[in-house]
GUDREN-838784 format. One record per residue (C-alpha): y, x, z. Coordinates in nm, 4 decimals, padded with zeros to 6 digits. Each point is the difference from the previous one (the first is absolute). Last residue first. Layout:
N
        v        u        w
        Y        X        Z
...
END
This chain:
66
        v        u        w
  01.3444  01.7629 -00.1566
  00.2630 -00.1734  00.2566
 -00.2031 -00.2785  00.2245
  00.0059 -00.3432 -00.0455
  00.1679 -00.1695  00.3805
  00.2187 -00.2235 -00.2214
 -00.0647 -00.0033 -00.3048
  00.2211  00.2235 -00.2474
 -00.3110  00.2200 -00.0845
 -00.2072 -00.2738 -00.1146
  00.2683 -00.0970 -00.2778
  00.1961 -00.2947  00.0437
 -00.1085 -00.4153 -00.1941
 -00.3842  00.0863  00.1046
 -00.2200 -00.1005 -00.2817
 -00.2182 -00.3403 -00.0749
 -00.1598  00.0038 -00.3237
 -00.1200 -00.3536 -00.0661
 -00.2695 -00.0177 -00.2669
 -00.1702 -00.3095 -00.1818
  00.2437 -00.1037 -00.2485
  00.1066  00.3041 -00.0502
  00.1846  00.2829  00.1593
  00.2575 -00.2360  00.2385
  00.2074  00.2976  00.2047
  00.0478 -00.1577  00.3800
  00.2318  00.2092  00.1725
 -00.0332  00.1257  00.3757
  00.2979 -00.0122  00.3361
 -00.1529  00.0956  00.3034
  00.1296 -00.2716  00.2598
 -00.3032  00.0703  00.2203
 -00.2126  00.2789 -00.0670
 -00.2282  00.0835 -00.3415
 -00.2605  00.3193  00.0965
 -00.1682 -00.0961 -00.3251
 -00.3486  00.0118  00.2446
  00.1972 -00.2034  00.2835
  00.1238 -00.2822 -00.2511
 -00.3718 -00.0293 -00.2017
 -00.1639  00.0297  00.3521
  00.2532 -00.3223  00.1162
 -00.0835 -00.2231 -00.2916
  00.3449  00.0075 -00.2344
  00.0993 -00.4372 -00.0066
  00.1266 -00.0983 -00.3692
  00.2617 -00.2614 -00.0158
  00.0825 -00.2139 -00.2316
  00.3712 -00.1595  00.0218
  00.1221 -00.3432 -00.1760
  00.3336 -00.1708  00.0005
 -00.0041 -00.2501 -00.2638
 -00.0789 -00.3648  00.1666
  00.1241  00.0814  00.3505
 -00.2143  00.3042  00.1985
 -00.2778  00.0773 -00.1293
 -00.2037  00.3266  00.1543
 -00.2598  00.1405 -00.1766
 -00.3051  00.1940  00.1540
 -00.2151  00.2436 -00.2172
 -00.3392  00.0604  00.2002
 -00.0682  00.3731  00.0944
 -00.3280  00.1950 -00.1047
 -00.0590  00.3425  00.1034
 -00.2154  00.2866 -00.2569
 -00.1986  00.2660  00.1262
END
């Protein structure tokens, strides 16, 4: 199942641009993301966004120890 979010930009001034990209809530809660998480975009291609957590699972806060 796939979820669709619109692209938003923000202009502020003549130069200063910034696009966002809104996560749905079910996308956020089934990647387990919380607030202030810190993730990287990786650019594979043209049409594929890798998006990875910037600290490993176990270092989250409340992950468990395997």
């Amino acid at each position: 199942m796939g979820y669709e979010s619109k692209l938003q930009v923000i202009q502020s001034g003549d130069k200063n641009r910034q696009f966002y990209l809104i996560c749905p809530a079910p996308l956020a809660g089934a990647l387990e993301l919380e607030k202030s998480e810190r993730i990287e975009w990786v650019v594979k291609d043209r049409y594929t966004l890798i998006v990875r957590r910037v600290q490993a699972a176990a270092k989250r806060k409340g992950a468990k120890n395997a």
